[in-house]
N, C-alpha and C positions, 0 to 999 in steps of 0.2 A: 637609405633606411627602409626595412622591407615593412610594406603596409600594413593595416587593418586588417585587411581579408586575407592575407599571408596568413597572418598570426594567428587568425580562428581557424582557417582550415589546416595549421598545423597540429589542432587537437581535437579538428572533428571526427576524425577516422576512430578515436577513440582505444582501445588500449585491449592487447587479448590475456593482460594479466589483469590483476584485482589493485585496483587505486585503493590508497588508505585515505583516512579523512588527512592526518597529514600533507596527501601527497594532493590533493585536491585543494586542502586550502593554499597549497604553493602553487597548483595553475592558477585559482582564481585571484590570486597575488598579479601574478605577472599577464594576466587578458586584462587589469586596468591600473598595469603598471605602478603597482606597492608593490615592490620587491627589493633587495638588497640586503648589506649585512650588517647595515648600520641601522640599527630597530630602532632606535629613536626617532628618526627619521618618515617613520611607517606609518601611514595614515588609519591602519585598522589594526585594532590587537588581535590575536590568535581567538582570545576567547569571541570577539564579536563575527567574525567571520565564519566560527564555527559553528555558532548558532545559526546563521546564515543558511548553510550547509541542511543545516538538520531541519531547518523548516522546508527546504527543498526536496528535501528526502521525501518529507510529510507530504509534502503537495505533489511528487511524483507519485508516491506509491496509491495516496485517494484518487488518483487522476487514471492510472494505467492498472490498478492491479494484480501486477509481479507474484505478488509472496502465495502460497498456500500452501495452509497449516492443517494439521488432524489434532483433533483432541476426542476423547470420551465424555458422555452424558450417562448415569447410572438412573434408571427411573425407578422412582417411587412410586408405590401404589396410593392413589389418592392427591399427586401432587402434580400439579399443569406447571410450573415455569422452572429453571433451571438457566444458572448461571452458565453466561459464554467466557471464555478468553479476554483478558482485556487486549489481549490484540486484535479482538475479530472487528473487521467491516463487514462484512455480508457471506453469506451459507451458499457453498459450493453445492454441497452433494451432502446428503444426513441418510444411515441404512439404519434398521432395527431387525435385527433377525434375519438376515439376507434380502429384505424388503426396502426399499426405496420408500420415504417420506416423501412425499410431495408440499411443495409450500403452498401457503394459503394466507390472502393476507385478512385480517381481525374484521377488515369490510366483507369479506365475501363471506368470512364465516355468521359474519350478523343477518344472513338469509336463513340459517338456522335457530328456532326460536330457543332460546336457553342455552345456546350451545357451551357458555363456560361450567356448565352442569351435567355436560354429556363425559360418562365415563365409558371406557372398553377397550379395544387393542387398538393403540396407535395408529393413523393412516397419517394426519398431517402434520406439520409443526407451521410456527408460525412465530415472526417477531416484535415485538412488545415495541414500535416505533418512538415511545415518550421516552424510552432512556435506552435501546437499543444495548442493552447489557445482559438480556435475559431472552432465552428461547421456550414459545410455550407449547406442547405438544396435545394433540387433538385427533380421538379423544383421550383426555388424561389417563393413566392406566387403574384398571380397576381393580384391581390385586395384584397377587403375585404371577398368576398367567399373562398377563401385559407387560411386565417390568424385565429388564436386561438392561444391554446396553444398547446403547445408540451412539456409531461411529460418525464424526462429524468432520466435514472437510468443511474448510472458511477462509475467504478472501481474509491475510492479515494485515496488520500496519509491519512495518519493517523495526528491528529493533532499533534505541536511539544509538548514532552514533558521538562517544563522547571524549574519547580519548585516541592520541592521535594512532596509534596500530588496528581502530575501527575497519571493516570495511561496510561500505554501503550495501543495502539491499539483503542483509542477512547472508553476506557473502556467498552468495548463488551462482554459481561458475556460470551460467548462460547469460546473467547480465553487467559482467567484466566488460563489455565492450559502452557498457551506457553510465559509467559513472561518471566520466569526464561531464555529461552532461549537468551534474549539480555544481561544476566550477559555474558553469556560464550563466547557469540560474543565479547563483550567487554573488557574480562577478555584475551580472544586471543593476542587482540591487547596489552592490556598491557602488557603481556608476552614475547609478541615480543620487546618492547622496555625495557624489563628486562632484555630480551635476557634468560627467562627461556627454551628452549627450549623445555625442555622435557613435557610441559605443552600444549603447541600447538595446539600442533597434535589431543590430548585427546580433548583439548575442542572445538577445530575445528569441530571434526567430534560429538559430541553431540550437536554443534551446525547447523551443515547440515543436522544431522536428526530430529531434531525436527522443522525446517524447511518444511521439506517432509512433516511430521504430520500436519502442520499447515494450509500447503496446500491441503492437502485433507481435512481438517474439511470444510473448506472456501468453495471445490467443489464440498460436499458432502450434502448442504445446498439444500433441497427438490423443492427450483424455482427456483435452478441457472440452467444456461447454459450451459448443458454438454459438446459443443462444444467449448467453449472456455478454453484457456487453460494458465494459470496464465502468464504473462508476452505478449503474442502473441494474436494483435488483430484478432478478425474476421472479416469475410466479403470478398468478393470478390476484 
């Protein structure tokens, strides 16, 4: 009978096509041994495994930040906040007029006395931390010579995946090789409630290093920002 460690390091190399959520919930089937063709049989339904999956996704992508999205902000004259994406985690990169925003976070700018009352051409933005939905720019524009656009790059969430021809990660051909790792995320959790224990640990830790990997591919990406560092915004 071939081992433990056989069996994980036969899908740690991971895969240079694209896993579906499908194909995933069938590794994470057979690393703790639910598999077969007799579904009665099967100690987890499709649906709960899948959810599995997707909260794995969730916790990879807050964990390493992969995805980056662009969106447009239109400014108003006379108006500080504007809506983000609901998929955005945190502001890569924000231009206005071929000018770079710089971030500034609501502590630093409270060294300025009145400053939510300061209008004129844009230098900063800044983000609203109580519900992290809204970006506010500083100083607000004070007519129509401050107002354009402002192109916005953003760390995002991945979209869900929900049906089985998903692929993970917003199907991003550079991280085809790191899907396998939400079988083992997944395959953890149902271990736990097997109570296999001696599986755990094994796929726990294949799964926090291919983690590691995922995150350096993501910060190894030739325009990212060296200074930023997965999980932890920048800026002052």
């Amino acid at each position: 009978m071939l081992g433990l460690g056989f069996l994980a390091v036969a899908f740690l190399a991971g895969s240079a096509n694209a896993l579906t959520l499908s194909d995933i919930r069938s590794q994470a089937r057979v690393l703790v041994s639910d598999s077969g063709s007799a579904t009665s049989r099967l100690r987890f339904t499709n649906g709960q495994i899948d959810d599995l999956i997707l909260d794995c996704q969730s916790e990879a992508v807050a964990q390493t930040w992969p995805i980056i999205r662009s969106s447009n902000i239109e400014l108003v004259a006379g108006t500080t906040y504007y809506a983000v994406p609901n998929s955005f985690l945190a502001i890569k990169r924000m231009t206005w007029r071929n000018r770079v925003l710089s971030e500034k976070s609501p502590v630093a700018l409270d060294q300025t006395k009145e400053w939510e009352t300061v209008s004129g051409t844009p230098q900063n933005y800044f983000v609203t931390f109580a519900s992290r939905t809204m970006i506010g720019i500083y100083p607000f524009p004070a007519d129509s010579t401050s107002t354009g656009t402002v192109k916005v790059e953003f760390y995002a969430q991945a979209n869900d995946i929900t049906v089985d021809a998903d692929v993970p990660f917003n199907g991003i051909r550079e991280f085809y090789s790191f899907h396998h790792i939400l079988a083992y995320c997944a395959a953890v959790r149902m271990a736990a409630i097997d109570g296999q224990t001696n599986l755990i640990q094994l796929y726990q830790q294949i799964y926090i290093q291919g983690l590691a990997r995922l995150a350096g591919v993501a910060m190894a990406r030739p325009s990212n920002n060296p200074s930023i560092t997965p999980g932890i915004p920048a800026g002052p």
